[in-house]
C-alpha positions in Angstrom: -65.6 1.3 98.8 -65.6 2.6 102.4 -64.1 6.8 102.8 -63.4 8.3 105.4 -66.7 10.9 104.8 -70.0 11.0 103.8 -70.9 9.9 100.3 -73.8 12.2 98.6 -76.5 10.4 97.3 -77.0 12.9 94.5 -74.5 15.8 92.8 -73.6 18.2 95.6 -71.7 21.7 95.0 -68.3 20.1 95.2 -69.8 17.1 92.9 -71.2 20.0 90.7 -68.2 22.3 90.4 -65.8 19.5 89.3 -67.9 17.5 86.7 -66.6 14.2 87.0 -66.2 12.1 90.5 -65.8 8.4 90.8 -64.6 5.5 93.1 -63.0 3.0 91.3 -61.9 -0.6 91.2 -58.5 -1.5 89.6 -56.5 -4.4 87.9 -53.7 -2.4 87.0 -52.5 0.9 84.8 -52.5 0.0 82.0 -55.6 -2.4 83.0 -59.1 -2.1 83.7 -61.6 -0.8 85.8 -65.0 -1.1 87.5 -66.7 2.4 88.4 -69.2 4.4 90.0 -69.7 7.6 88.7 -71.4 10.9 88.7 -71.3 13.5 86.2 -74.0 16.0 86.4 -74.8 17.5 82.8 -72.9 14.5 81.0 -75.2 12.2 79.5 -73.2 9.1 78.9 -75.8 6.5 80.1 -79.4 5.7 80.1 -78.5 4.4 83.4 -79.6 7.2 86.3 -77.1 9.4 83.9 -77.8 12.7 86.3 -77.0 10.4 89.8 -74.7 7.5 90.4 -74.2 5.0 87.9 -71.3 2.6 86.8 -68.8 2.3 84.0 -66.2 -0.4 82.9 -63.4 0.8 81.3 -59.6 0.3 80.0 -56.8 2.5 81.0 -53.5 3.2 78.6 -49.8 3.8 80.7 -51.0 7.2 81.2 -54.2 6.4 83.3 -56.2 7.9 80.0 -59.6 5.7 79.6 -59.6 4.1 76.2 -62.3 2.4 76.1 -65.8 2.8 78.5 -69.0 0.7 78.4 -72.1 1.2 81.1 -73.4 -1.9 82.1 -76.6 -3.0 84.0 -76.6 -3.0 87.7 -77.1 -0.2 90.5 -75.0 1.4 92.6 -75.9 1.3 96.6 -74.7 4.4 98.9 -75.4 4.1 103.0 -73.3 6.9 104.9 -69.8 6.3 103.6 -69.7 3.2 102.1 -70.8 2.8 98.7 -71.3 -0.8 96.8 -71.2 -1.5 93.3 -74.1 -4.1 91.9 -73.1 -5.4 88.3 -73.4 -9.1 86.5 -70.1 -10.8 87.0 -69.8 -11.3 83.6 -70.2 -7.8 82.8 -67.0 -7.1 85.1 -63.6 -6.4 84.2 -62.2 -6.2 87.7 -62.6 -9.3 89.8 -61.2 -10.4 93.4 -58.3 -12.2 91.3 -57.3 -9.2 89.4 -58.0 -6.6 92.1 -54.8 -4.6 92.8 -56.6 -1.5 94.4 -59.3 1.2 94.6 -59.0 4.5 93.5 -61.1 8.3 94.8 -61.0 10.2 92.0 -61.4 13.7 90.1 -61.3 13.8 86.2 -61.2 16.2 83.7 -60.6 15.8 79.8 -56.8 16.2 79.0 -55.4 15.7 75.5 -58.1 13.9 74.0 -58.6 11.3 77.0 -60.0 11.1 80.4 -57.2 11.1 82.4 -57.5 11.4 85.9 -56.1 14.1 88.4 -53.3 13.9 90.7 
């Protein structure tokens, strides 16, 4: 994933004051998705849980995750480009299912993560 700023390395005040950023990789809503998150204060992983880390997860109609798994690999960040390191296998996402990428913000909404506008 490639923006058109820099990419912080670890949580800065905007990171901070929003709670949950991540660039994603998508088949689809409904469908699945590859991430790289950051969450300050959200211990979801044993994975770097405070920095970058990645996610797989399954999306309902409504962009609400329904399901969420952390699997092994890193996450690489150089200026603005950031790269996602995972097992294939591990991967719900791949170059034949890929239908786009997606910046975003999320916040809990109705008993889901759903993400923002």
């Amino acid at each position: 994933m490639t923006t058109h700023g820099k990419i912080p390395g670890a949580p800065d005040a905007y990171i901070k004051s929003t709670g949950l950023v991540a660039y994603g990789w998508l088949d689809g809503i409904p469908g699945n998705a590859v991430v790289a998150a950051i969450h300050p204060g959200i211990v979801d992983s044993t994975q770097n849980p405070n920095n970058w880390h990645q996610h797989t997860a399954t999306l309902d109609g409504s962009g609400c995750v329904t399901s969420l798994s952390s699997p092994q690999g890193g996450v690489g960040i150089e200026g603005n480009t950031l790269v996602l390191k995972m097992k294939a296998s591990d991967a719900t996402v791949s170059p034949l299912t890929y239908s786009g990428g997606l910046p975003a913000v999320f916040t809990l909404v109705s008993g889901c993560v759903a993400p923002l506008p």
